[in-house]
C-alpha positions as CSV (number, residue, x, y, z in Angstrom):
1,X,-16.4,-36.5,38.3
2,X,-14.2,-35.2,40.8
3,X,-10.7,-37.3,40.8
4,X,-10.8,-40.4,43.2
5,X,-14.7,-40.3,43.5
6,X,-16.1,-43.4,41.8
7,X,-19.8,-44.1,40.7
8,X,-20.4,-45.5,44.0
9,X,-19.4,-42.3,46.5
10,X,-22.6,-40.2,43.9
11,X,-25.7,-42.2,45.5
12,X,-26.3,-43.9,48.8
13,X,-29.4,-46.3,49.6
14,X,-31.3,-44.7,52.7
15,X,-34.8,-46.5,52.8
16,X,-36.0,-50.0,51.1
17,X,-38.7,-52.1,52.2
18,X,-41.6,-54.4,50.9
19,X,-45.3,-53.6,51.9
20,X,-47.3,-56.2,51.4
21,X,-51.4,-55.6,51.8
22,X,-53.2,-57.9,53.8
23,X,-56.2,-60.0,52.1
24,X,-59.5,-59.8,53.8
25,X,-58.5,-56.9,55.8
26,X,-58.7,-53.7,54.5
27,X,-56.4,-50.8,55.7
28,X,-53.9,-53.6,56.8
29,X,-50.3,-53.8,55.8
30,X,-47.0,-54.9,57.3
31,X,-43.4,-54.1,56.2
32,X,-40.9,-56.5,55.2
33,X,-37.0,-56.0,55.3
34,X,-37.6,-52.7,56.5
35,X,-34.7,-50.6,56.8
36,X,-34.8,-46.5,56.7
37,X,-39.0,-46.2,57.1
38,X,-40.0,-45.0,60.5
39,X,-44.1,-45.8,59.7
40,X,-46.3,-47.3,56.7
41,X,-50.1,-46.2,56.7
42,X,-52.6,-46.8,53.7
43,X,-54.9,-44.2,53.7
44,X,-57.6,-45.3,50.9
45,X,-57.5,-48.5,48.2
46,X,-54.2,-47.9,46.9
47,X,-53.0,-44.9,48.5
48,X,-49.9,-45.6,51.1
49,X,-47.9,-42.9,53.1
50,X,-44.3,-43.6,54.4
51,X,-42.2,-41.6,56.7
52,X,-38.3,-42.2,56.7
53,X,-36.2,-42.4,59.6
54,X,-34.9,-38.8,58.9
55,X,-35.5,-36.0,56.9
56,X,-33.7,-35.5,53.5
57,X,-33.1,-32.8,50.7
58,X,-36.2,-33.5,48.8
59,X,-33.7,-32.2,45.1
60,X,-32.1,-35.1,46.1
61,X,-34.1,-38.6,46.5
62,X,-34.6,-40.4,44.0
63,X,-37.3,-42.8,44.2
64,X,-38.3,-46.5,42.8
65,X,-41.1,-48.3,44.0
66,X,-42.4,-52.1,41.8
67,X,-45.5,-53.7,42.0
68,X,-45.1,-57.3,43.9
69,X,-48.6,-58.7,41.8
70,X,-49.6,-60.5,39.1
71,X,-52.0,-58.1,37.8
72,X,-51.2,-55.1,35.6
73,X,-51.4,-51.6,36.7
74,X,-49.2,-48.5,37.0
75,X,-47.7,-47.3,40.6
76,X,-46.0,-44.3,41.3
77,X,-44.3,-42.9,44.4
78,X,-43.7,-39.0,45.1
79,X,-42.3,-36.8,47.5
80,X,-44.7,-34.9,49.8
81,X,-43.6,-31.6,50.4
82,X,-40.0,-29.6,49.5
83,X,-37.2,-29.1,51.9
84,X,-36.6,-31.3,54.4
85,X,-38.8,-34.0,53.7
86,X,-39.5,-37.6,55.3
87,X,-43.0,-38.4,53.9
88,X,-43.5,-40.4,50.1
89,X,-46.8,-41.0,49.1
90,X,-47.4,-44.3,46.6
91,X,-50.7,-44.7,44.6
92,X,-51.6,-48.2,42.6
93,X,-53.8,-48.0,39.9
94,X,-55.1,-51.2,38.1
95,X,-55.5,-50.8,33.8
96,X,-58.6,-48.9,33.9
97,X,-57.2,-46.0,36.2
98,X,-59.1,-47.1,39.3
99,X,-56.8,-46.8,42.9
100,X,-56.5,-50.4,44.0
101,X,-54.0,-52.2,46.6
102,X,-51.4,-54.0,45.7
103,X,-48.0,-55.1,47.5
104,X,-44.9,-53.3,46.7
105,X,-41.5,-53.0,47.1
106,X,-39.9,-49.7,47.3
107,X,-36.6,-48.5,47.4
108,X,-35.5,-44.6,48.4
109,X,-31.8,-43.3,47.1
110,X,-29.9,-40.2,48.4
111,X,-27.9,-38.5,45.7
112,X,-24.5,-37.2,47.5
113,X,-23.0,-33.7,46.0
């Protein structure tokens, strides 16, 4: 660590939102406390693209996303392309492996050098 730099000056929070999926409606979701997405899309059951605000160093986002249900499942968030990126996808899965919506929150960190 470089003298005078705490733990706090190594990682800054750029993005964090929740997406919650609308019932009854498919393809519909809205953001909540939004701050650093430009855009939210879902592009199939359980398959979401966000853009940022700006492009970032893709070696240095780091990435958590939760599930906001009551149901088990796995969901996982990833960078879409290398560079200068702006684009995550996220993909739910319920227990069986099947792509299904759920609400999320997510949450996008910029690792500072």
């Amino acid at each position: 660590m470089v003298k005078g730099m705490s733990d706090h000056d190594k990682v800054e929070l750029i993005a964090a939102a929740q997406v919650q999926v609308i019932g009854g409606s498919p393809g519909s979701i809205t953001f909540s406390s939004n701050q650093g997405f430009d855009t939210a899309s879902r592009g199939s059951a359980g398959v979401y693209e966000l853009r940022l605000d700006h492009k970032h160093d893709d070696h240095k986002l780091v990435i958590h996303v939760t599930r906001k249900s009551n149901t088990t499942g796995q969901i996982q968030a990833e960078i879409l392309g290398v560079g200068d990126v702006d684009s995550l996808l996220v993909t739910a899965f319920d227990m069986g492996g099947i792509p299904t919506d759920t609400s999320f929150f997510i949450t996008v960190w910029r690792v500072r050098s």
